[in-house]
VMD Tcl script that draws the C-alpha trace (Angstrom):
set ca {
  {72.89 127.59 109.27}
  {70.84 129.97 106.94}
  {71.35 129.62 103.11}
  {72.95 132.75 101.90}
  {71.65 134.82 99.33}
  {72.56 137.34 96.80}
  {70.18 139.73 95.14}
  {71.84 141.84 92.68}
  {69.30 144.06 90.62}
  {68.95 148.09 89.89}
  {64.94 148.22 91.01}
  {64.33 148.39 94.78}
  {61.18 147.35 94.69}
  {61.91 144.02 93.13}
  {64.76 143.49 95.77}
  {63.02 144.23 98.59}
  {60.07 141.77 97.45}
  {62.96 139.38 96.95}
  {64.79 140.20 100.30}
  {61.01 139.83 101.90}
  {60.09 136.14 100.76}
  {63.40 134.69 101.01}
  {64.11 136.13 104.56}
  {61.08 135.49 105.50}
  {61.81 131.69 104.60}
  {65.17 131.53 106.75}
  {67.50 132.90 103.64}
  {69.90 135.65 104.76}
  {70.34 138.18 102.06}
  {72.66 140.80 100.90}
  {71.71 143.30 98.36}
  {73.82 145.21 95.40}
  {71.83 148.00 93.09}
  {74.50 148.23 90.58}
  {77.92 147.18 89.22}
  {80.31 148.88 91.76}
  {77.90 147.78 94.63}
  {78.31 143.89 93.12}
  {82.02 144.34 93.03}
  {81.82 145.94 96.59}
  {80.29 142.58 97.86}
  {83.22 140.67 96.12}
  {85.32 142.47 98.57}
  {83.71 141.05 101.58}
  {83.64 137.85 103.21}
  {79.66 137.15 101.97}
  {79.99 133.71 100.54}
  {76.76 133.72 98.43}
  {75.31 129.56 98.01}
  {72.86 131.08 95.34}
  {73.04 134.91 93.21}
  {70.19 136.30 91.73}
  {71.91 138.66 88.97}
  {69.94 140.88 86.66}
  {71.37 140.54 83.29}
  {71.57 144.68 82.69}
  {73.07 146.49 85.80}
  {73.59 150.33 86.01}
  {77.33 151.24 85.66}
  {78.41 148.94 82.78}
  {76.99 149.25 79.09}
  {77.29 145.72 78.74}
  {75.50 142.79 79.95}
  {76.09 141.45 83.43}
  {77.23 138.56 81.74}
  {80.63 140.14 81.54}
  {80.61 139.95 85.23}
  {80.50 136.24 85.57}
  {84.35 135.33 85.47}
  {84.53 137.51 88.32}
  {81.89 136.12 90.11}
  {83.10 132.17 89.54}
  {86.80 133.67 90.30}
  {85.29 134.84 93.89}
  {82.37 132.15 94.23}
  {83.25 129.23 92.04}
  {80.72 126.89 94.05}
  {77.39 129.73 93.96}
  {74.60 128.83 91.66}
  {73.83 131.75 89.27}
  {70.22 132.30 88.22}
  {69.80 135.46 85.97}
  {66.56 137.46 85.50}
  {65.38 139.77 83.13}
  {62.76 141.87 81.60}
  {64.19 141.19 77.74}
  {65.47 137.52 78.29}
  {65.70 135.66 74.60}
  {66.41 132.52 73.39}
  {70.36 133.05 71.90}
  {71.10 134.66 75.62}
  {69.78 132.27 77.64}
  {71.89 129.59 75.76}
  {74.87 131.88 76.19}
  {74.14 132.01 79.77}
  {74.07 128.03 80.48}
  {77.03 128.21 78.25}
  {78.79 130.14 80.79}
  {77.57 127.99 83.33}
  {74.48 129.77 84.44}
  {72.05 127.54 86.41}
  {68.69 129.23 85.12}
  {67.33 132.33 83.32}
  {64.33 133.50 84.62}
  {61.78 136.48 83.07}
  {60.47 139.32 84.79}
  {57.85 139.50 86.09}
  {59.16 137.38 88.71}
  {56.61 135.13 91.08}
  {57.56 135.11 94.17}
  {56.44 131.81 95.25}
  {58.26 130.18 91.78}
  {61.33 132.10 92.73}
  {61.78 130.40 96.12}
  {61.49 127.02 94.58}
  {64.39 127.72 91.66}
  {66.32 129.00 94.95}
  {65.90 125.60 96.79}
  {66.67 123.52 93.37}
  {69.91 125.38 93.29}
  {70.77 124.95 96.26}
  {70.21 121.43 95.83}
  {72.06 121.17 92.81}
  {74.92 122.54 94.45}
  {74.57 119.94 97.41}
  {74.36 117.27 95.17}
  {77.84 118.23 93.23}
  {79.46 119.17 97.16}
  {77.99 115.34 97.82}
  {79.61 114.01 94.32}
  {82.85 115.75 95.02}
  {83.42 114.15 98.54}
  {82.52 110.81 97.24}
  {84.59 110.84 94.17}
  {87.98 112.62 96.55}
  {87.41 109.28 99.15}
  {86.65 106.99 96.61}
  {88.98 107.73 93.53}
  {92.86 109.29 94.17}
  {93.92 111.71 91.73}
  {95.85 114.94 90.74}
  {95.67 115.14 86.84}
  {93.76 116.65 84.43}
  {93.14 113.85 82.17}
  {91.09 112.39 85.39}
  {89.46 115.63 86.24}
  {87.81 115.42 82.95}
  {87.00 112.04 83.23}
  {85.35 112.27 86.38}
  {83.26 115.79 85.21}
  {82.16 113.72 82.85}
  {81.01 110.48 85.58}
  {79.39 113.44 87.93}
  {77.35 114.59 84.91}
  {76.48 110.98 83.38}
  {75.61 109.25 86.97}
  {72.08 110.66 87.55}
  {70.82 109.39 84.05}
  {69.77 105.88 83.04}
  {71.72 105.36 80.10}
  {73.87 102.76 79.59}
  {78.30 103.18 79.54}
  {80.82 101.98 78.57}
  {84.10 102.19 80.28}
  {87.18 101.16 78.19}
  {90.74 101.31 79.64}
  {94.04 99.10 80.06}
  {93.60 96.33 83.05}
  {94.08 98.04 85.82}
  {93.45 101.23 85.27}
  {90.16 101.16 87.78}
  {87.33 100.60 85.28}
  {85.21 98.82 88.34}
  {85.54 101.57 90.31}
  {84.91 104.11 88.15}
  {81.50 101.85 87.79}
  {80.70 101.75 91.50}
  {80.91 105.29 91.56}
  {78.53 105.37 88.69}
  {76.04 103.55 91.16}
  {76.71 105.37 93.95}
  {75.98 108.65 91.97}
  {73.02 107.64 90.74}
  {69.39 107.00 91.65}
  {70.00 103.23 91.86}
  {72.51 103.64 94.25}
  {70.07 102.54 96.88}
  {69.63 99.08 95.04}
  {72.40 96.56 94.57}
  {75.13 96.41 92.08}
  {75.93 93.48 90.69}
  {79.03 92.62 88.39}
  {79.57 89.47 86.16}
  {83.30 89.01 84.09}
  {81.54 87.51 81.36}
  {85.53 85.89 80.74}
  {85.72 84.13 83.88}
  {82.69 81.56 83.52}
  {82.56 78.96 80.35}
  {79.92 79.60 77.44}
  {77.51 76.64 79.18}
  {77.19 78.79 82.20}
  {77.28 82.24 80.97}
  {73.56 82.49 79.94}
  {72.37 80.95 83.26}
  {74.43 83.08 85.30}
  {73.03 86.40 82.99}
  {69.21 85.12 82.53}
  {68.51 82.53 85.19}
  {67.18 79.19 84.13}
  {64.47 76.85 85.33}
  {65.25 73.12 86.64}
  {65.99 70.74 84.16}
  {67.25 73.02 81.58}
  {70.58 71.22 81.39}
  {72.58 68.67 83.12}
  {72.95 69.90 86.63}
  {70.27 72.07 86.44}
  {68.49 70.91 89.80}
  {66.46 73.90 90.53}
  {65.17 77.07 89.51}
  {68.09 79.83 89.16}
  {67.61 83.48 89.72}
  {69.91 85.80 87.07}
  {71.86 88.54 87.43}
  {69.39 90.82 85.50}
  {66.55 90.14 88.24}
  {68.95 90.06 90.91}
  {70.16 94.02 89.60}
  {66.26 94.49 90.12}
  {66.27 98.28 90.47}
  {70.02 98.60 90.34}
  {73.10 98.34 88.52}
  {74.45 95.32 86.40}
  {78.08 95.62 85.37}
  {79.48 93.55 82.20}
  {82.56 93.39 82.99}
  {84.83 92.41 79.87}
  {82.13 92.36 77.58}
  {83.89 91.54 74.57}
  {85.28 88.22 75.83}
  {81.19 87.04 76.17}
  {80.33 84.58 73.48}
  {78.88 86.22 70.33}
  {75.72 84.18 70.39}
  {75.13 85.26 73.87}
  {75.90 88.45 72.94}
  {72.60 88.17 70.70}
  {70.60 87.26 73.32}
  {71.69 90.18 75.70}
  {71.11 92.58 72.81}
  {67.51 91.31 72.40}
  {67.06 91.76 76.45}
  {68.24 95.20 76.20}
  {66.15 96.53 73.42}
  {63.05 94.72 75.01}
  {63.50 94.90 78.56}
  {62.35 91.69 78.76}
  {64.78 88.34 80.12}
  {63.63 84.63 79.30}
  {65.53 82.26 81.97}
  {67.33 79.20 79.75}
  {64.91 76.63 78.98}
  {61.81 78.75 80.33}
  {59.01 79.44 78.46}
  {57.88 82.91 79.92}
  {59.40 86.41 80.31}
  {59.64 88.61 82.64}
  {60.38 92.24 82.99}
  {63.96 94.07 83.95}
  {64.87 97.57 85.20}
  {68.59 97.71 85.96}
  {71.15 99.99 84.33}
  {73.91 98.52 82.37}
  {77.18 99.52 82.35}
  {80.00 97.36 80.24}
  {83.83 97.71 80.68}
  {86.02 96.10 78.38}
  {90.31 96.39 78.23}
  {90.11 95.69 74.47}
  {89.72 98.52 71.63}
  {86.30 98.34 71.02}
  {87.08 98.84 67.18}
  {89.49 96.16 67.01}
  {87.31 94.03 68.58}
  {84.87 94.35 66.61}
  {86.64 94.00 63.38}
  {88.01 90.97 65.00}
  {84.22 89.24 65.82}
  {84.92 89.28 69.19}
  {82.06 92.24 70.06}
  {78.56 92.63 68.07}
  {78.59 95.99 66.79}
  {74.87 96.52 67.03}
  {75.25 95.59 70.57}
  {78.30 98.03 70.64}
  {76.06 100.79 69.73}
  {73.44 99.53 72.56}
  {75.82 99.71 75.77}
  {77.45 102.91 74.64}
  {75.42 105.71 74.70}
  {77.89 107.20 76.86}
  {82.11 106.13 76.70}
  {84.17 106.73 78.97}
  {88.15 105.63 78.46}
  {90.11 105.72 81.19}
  {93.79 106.97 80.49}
  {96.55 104.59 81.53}
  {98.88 105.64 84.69}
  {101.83 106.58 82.34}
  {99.60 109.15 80.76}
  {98.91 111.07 83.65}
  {102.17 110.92 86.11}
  {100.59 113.31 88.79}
  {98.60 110.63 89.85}
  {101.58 107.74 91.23}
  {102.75 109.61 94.12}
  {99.21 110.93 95.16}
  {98.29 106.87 94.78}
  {101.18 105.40 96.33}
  {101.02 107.15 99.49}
  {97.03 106.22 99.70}
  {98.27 102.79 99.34}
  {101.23 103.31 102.04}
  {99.03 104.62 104.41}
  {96.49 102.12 103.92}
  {98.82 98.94 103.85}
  {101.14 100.40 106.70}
  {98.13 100.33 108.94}
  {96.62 96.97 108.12}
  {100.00 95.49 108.80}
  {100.66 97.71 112.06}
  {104.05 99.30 110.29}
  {105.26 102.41 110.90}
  {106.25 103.41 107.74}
  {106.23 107.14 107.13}
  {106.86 107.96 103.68}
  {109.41 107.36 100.80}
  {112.94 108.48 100.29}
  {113.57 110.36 97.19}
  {115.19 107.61 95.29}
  {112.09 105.50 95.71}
  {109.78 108.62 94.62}
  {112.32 108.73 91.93}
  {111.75 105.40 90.64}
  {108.04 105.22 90.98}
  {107.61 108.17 88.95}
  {110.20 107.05 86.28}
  {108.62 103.48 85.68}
  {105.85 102.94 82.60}
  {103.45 101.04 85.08}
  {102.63 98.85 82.23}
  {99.66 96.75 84.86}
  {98.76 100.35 85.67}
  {97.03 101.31 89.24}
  {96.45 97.35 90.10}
  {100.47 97.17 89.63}
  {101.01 100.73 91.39}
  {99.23 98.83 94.63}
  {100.44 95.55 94.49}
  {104.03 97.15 94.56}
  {103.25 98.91 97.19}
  {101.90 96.79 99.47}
  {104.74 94.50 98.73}
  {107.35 97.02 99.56}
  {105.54 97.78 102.98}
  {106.09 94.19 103.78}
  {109.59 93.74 102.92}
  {110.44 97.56 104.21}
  {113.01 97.21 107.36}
  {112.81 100.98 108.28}
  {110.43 103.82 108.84}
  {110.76 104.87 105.06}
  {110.31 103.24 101.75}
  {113.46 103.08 99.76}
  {114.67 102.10 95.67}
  {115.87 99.24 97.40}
  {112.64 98.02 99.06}
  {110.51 98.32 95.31}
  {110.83 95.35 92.90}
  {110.63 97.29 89.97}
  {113.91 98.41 88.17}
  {114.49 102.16 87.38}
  {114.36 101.69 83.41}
  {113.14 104.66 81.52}
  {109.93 105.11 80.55}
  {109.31 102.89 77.17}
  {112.33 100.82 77.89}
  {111.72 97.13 78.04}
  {110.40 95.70 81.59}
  {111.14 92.58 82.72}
  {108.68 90.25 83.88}
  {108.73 91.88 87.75}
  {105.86 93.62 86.08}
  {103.83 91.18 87.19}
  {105.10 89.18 91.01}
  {102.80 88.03 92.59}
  {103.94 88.98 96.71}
  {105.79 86.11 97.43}
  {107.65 86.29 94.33}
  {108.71 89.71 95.43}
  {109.39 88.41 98.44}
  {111.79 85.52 97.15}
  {112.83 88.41 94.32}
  {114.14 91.04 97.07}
  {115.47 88.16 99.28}
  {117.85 87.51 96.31}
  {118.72 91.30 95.73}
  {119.34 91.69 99.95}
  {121.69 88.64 99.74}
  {123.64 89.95 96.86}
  {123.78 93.28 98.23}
  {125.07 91.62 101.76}
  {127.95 89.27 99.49}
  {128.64 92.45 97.27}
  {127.45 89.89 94.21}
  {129.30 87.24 95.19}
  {126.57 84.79 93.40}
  {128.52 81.97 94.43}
  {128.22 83.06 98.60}
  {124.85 84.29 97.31}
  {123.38 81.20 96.65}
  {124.98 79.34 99.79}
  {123.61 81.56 101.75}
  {119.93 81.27 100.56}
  {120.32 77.67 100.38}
  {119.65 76.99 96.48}
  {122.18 75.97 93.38}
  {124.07 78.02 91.69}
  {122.59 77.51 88.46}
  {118.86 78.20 90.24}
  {120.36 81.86 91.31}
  {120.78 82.70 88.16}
  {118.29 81.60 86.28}
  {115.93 83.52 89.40}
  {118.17 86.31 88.68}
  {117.31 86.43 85.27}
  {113.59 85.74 85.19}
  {113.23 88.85 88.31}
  {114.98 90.94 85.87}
  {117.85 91.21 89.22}
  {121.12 93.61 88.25}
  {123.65 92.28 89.48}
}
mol new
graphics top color blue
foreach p $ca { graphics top sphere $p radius 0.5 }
foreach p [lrange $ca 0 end-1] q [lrange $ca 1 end] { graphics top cylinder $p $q radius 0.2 }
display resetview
């Protein structure tokens, strides 16, 4: 299909030279001499990829610039590129400030002009290409994500190093795979450490490598993280649980690009991008000697903080019926939807373990769900206002809800006989309620 083209300026000659290279090059074109032409073309169904817009048109005394809202209103996804005879400095600013892709001078070569034509076209493939990965890979409706993920599309195709800060849960390792796969690295691996899962002995020769015989156990030559990110991505995940003496020794790798394995003598050289993720307050924990702040200062050129779910409630239902559809088909269920009181209670709750919690709920209620619809009655967690104290059913693990919504069908099937309750499920008296207490049951 031919890339579409419009040429808006008031001299024929330089639209027809225009109209002449581009078409001649496979473009199809559509022309407008002035201001009412323009707003002529707005009327039709020409869906422009790229406009070439002279800045002064005949029929307005201002700039074209005026135009533009128009323009995005019709076009939102066209690539603007403005020329003029009397470009300066403070409009061409105001142009990319309006979200103009380039502001070209007259005289215009012809053979240049083609080129800024095909780099905005790819521009606008590569944001079409960001958009469909970040709508399959990342589920949301709110603003407060929008802006976060504007802010990933821009970041991605750099080298700098980010941080991502956030509650647990709130998808801080996703957010960095889609770093990755945004970026020109995202043909090499990506490789992630929790620097709080391993002990301080192990850290460094997980990070750097080390050579045989470093240390006891040490039986051969080790290949670290940083070479095995060769080219890619290394995330540090919860950075600020990583011992503060290793810290020092990853700041020194990251200012000199260079990685000595433990107990080796020579260094060798690293190209991976870092990005850290921590659930802490990175000023607290730095007040509290738990991060370096001059490795702080490294690793964040960029932030990014990811809201929690209770900030942005457009998101749960949006994510809970991803995760329906995706657990009701791994499990063969046919489970449609949910009722209103269970839509009712997902949006009420604080989600204090935030999307991780949103899914693990799910899933759990697509197991223990008896019809074709998810009900109040099928979800573990209560329907206490937001703020409100939660019980510990924050936090089942599945079989817990399983065992947890055994309990509540028994009850429900006794009308809270506890007594019949417990005979029934084959456990004390005393056990029920201490079960119903700890799952946070009303009875």
């Amino acid at each position: 299909m031919k890339a579409k083209v419009l040429v808006v300026d008031d001299e024929e000659l330089i639209r027809l030279q225009i109209k002449t290279k581009l078409e001649t090059n496979g473009y199809e074109i559509l022309e407008a001499g002035d201001t009412t032409a323009l707003r002529d073309c707005l009327a039709t169904s020409f869906q422009p990829e790229v406009i070439l817009l002279d800045l002064k048109l005949p029929g307005t005394s201002e700039l074209s610039l005026t135009l533009l809202p128009e323009i995005r209103k019709r076009w939102p996804e066209a690539r603007v590129i403005i020329i003029t005879g009397y470009g300066t400095t403070d409009l061409a600013f105001e142009a990319g400030q309006m979200g103009v892709f380039l502001f070209l001078n007259k005289p215009i070569d012809s053979s240049m002009l083609q080129l800024h034509v095909e780099r905005a076209l790819e521009h606008k493939k590569l944001h079409e290409d960001a958009e469909t990965l970040l709508r399959k890979r990342i589920i949301f409706e709110s603003l407060a994500m929008r802006n976060v993920l504007n802010t990933v599309e821009r970041i991605a195709p750099s080298d700098v190093s980010i941080l991502i800060t956030g509650e647990s849960g709130t998808g801080k390792e996703v957010i960095a795979d889609v770093i990755h796969d945004l970026s020109p690295r995202s043909k090499g691996p990506i490789i992630k450490i929790n620097c709080a899962a391993l002990p301080r002995e192990l850290i460094e020769s997980e990070l750097f490598g080390s050579v045989k015989g470093a240390f006891t156990g040490a039986h051969a030559d080790r290949e670290g993280l940083f070479r095995q990110a060769e080219s890619g991505t290394l995330l540090l995940d919860e950075i600020s649980e990583m011992p503060i003496d290793t810290q020092s020794k990853l700041l020194r790798v990251l200012q000199d690009q260079e990685v000595r394995p433990v107990g080796g003598k020579a260094t060798y050289k690293t190209d991976c991008r870092i990005v850290a993720a921590t659930n802490r307050k990175t000023d607290e924990a730095i007040a509290e000697g738990k991060l370096r702040e001059d490795l702080f200062y490294r690793i964040s050129t960029i932030s990014i903080n990811l809201p929690p779910l209770r900030e942005r409630p457009d998101d749960i239902m949006p994510l809970a019926v991803a995760f329906l559809k995706r657990y009701a088909s791994q499990a063969n269920r046919s489970i449609n939807s949910f009722a209103l009181d269970a839509i009712e209670r997902l949006t009420s709750f604080d989600w204090p373990g935030n999307v991780r919690q949103l899914q693990n709920e799910v899933q759990r209620a697509v197991l223990l769900c008896e019809g074709s619809d998810i009900h109040a009655a099928d979800l573990s967690i209560t329907n206490a206002k937001k703020g409100a104290a939660q019980s510990a059913d924050s936090n089942f693990t599945i079989l817990e809800g399983v065992e947890r919504n055994a309990i509540v069908q028994m009850l429900r099937q006794t009308g809270g006989n506890k007594l019949e309750t417990a005979k029934r499920l084959g456990i004390g008296r005393q056990t029920l309620y201490n079960k119903i207490k700890s799952y946070g049951i009303e009875v």
